[in-house]
VOPA-222895 format. One line per 10 residues: their letters; for each residue x, y, z of N, C-alpha, C. Coordinates in Angstrom, 1 decimal. Example, Ala and Ser with C-alpha at 12.3 -4.5 7.8 and 13.67 -1.06 7.14 Angstrom:
<rs>
as = 13.2 -5.7 7.8 12.3 -4.5 7.8 13.2 -3.3 7.8  12.8 -2.2 7.1 13.7 -1.1 7.1 12.9 0.0 7.9
</rs>
This chain:
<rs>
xxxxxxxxxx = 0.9 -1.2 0.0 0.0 0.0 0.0 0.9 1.2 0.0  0.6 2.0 -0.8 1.6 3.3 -0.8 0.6 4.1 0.3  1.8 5.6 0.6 1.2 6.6 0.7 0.1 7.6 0.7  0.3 7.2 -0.5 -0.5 8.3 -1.3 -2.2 7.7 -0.9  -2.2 6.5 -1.1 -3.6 6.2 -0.6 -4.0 7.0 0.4  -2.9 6.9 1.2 -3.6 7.5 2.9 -4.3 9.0 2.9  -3.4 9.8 2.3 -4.2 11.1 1.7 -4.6 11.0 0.7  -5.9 10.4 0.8 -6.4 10.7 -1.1 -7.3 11.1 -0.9  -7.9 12.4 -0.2 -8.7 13.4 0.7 -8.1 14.3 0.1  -8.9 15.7 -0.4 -8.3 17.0 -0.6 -7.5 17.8 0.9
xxxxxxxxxx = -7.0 18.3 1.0 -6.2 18.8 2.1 -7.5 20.4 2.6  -8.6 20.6 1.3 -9.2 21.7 1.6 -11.0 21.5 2.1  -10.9 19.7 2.2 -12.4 19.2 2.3 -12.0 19.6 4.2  -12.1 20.3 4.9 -11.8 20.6 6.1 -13.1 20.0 7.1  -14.4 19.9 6.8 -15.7 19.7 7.3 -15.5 17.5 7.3  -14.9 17.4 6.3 -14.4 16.0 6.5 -14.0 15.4 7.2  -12.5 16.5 7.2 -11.2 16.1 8.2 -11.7 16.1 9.7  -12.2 17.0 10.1 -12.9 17.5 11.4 -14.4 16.6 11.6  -14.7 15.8 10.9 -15.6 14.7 10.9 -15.5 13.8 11.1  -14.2 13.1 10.9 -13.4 12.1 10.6 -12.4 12.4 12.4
xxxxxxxxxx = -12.2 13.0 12.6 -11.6 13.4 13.9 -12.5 13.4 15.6  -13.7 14.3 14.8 -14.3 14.6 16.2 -15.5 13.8 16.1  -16.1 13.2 15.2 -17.4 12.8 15.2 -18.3 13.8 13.9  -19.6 13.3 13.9 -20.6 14.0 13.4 -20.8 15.3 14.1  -20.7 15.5 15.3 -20.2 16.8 16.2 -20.1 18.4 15.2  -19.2 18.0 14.7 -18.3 18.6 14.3 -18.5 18.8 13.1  -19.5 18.5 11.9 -19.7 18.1 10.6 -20.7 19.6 10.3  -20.7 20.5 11.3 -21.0 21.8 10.9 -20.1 23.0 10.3  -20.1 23.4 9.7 -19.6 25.0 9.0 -18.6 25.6 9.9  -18.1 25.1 10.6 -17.5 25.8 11.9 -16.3 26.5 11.4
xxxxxxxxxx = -16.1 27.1 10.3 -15.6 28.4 10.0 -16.0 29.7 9.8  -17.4 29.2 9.8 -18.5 30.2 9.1 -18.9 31.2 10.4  -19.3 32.1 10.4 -19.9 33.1 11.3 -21.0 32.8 11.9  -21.9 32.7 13.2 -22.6 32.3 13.4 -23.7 32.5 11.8  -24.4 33.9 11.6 -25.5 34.3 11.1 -25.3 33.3 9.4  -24.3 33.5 8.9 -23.9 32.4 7.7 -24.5 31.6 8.0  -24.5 30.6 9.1 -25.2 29.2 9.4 -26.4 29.1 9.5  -27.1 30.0 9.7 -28.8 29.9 10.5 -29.2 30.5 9.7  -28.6 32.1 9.0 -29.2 32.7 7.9 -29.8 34.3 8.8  -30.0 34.1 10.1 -30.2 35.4 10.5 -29.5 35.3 11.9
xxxxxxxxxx = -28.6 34.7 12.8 -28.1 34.4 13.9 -29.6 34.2 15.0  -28.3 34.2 16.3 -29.6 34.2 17.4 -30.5 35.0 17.3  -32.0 35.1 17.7 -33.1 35.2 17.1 -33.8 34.9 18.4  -34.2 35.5 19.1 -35.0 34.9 20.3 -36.0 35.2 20.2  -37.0 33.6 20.5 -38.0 33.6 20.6 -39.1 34.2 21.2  -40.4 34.9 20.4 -41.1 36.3 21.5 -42.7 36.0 21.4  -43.5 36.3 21.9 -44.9 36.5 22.3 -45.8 37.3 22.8  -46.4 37.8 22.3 -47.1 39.4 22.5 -48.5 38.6 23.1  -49.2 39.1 23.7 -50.3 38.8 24.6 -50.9 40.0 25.2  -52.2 40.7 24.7 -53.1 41.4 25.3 -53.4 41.0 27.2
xxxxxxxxxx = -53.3 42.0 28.1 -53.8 41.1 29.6 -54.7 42.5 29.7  -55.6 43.3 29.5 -56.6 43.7 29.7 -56.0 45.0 29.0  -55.7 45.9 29.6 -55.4 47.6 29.1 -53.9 47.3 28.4  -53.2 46.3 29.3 -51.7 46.0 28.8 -51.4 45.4 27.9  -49.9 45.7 27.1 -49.7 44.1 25.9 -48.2 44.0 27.0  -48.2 42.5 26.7 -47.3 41.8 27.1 -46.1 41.3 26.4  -45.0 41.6 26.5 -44.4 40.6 25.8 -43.5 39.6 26.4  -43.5 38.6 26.0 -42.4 37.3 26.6 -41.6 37.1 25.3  -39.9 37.1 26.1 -39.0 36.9 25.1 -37.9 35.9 25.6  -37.8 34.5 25.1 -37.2 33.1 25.8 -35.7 33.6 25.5
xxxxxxxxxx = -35.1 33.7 26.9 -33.9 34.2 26.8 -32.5 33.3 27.9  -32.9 31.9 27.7 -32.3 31.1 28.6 -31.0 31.3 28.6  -30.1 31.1 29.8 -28.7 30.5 30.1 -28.3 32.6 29.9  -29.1 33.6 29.5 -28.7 35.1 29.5 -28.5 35.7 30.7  -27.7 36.5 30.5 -27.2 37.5 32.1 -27.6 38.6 32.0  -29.3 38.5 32.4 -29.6 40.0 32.2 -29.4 41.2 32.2  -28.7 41.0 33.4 -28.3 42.7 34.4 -27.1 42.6 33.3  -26.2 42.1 33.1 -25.0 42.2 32.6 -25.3 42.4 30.3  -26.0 41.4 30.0 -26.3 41.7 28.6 -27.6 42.2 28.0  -28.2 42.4 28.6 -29.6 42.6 27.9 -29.8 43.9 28.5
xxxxxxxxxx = -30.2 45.1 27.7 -30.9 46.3 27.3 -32.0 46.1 26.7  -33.1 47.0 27.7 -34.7 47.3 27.0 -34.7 49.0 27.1  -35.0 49.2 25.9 -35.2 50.4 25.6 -36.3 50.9 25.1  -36.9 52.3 25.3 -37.6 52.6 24.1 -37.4 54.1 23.5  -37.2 53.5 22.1 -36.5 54.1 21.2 -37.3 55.1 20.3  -37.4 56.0 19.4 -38.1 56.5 18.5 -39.3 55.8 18.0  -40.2 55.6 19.2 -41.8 55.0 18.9 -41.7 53.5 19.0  -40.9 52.8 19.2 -40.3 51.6 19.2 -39.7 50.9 20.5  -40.3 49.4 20.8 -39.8 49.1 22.4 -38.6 48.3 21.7  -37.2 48.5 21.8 -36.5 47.6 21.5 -35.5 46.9 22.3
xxxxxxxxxx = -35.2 45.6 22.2 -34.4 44.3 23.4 -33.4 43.8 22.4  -32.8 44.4 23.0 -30.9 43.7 22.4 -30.4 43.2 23.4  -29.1 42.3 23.4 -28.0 42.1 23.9 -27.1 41.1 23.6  -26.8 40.3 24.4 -25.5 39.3 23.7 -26.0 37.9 24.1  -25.7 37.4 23.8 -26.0 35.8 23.6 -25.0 35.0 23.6  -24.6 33.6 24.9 -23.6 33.0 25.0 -23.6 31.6 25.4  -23.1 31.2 24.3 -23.8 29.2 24.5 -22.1 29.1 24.5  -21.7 27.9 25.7 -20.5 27.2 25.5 -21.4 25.6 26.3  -20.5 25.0 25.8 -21.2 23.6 25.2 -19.4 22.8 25.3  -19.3 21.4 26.1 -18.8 20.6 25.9 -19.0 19.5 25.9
xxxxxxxxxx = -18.1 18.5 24.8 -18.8 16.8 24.8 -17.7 15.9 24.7  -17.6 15.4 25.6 -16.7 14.3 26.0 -16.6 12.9 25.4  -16.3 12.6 24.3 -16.7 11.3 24.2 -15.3 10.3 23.6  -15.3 8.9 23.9 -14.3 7.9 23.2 -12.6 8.8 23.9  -12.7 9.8 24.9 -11.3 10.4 25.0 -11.2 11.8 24.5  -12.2 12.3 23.5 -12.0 13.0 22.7 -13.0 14.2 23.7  -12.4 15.8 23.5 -13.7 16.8 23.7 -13.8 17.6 22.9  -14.8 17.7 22.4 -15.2 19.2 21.7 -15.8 20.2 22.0  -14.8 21.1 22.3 -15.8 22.4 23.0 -15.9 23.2 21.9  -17.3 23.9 21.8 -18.0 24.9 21.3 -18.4 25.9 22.2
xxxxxxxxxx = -17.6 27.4 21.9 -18.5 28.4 22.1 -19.3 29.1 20.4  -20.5 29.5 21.1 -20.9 30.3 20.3 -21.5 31.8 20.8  -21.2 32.7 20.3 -22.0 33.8 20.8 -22.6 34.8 19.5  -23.1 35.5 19.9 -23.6 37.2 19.2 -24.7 37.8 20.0  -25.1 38.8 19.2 -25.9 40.1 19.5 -27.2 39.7 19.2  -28.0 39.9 19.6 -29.8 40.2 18.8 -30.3 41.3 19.1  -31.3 41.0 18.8 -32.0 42.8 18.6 -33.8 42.2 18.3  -34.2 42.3 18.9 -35.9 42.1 18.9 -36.8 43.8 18.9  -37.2 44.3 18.0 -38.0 45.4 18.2 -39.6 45.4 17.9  -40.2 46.2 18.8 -41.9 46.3 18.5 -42.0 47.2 18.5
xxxxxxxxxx = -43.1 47.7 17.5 -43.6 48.8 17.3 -44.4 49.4 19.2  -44.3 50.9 19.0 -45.5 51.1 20.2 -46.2 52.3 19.7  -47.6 52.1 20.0 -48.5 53.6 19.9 -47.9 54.7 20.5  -48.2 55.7 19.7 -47.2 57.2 19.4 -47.9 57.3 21.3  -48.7 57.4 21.7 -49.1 58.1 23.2 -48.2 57.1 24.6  -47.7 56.0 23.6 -46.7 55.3 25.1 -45.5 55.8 25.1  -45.0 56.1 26.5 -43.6 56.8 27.0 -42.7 55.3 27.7  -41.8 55.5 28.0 -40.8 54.8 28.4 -41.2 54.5 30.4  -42.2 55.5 30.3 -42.5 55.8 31.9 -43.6 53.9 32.0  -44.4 53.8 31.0 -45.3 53.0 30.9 -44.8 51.2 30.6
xxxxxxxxxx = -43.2 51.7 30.6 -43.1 50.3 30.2 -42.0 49.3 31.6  -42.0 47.9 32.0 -41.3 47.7 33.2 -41.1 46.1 32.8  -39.7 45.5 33.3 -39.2 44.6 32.4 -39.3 43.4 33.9  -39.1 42.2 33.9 -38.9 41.2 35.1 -38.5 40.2 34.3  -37.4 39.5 34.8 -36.8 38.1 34.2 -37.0 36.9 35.1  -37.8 36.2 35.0 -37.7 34.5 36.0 -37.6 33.5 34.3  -36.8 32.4 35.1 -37.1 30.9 34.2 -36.7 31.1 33.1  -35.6 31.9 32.7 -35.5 32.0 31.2 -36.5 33.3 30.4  -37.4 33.7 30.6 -38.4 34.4 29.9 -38.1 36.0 30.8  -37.8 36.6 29.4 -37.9 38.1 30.0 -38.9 38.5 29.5
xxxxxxxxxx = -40.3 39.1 30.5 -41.1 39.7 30.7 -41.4 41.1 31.0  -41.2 41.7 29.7 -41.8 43.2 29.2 -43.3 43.4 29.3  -43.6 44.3 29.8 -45.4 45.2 30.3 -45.2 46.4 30.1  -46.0 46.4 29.1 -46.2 48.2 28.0 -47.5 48.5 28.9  -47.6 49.2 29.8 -49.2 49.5 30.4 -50.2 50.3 29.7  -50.9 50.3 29.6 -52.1 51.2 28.9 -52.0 51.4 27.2  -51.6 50.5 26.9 -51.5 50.4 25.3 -53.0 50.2 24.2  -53.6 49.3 25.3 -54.8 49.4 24.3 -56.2 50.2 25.4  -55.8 50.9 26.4 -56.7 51.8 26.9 -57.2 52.7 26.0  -59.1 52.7 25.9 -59.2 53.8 25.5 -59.9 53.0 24.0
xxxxxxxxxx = -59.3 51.9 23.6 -59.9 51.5 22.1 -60.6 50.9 21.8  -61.9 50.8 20.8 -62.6 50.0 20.7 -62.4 49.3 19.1  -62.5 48.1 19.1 -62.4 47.6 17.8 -64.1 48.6 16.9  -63.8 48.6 15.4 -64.7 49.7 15.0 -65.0 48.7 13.9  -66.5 48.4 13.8 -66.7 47.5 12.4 -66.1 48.5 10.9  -65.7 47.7 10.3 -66.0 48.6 8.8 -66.7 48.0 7.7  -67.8 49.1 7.1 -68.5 48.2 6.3 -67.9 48.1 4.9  -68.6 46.8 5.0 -67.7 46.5 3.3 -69.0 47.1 2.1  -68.0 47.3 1.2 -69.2 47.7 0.0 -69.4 46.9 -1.0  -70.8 46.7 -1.6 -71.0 45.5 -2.7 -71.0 46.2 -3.9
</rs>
């Protein structure tokens, strides 16, 4: 058996080599930038919910350091939630580890009616879910039929 057999793998199939090393683990883009991979990066999950005068929003923000990464603002008519995002991850296996960190930024924005101030709005984090309350957002409104024309 020569040599040459043994590399008969391009030197630039790198997703291989790292496949062939660490496992299927590993058989991701892991050169690439987070957002390359997913197509928009971290993206946290959100839910808007009417609770009488109030809208609510819940935004799933596990394993986050709120006091330390996460900013709620409101911005030019706009409730906006950014901050950083930080997954580290290791896997032990056959002798071998693979540690993955990943991190970035997000940015979640909602519109708000022109009469809400920054005074009206109050944030609370339990269980992963940070919980935003815009107060008095739909005070004051009635849904209004509209007629259709034939």
């Amino acid at each position: 058996m020569s040599n040459l057999a043994l590399w008969s793998r391009p030197a630039w199939d790198t997703d291989r080599w790292f496949r062939d090393l660490f496992g299927p683990a590993a058989a991701t883009d892991w050169y690439k930038p987070a957002n390359e991979q997913t197509g928009s990066g971290f993206r946290p999950a959100a839910e808007i919910v009417k609770d009488g005068d109030d809208a609510v929003i819940r935004v799933e923000l596990p394993g986050v350091d709120v006091e330390k990464d996460v900013n709620v603002e409101v911005e030019r008519g706009r409730l906006v939630i950014r901050g950083e995002h930080r997954d580290e991850r290791a896997d032990e296996r056959e002798g071998r580890t693979l540690r993955e960190i990943r991190y970035g930024s997000f940015r979640r924005t909602f519109q708000l009616p022109a009469h809400v101030t920054s005074e009206a709005v109050s944030a609370s984090y339990d269980a992963g879910v940070l919980t935003v309350r815009v107060a008095g957002v739909h005070a004051g409104t009635q849904p209004q039929r509209i007629a259709i024309a034939k």
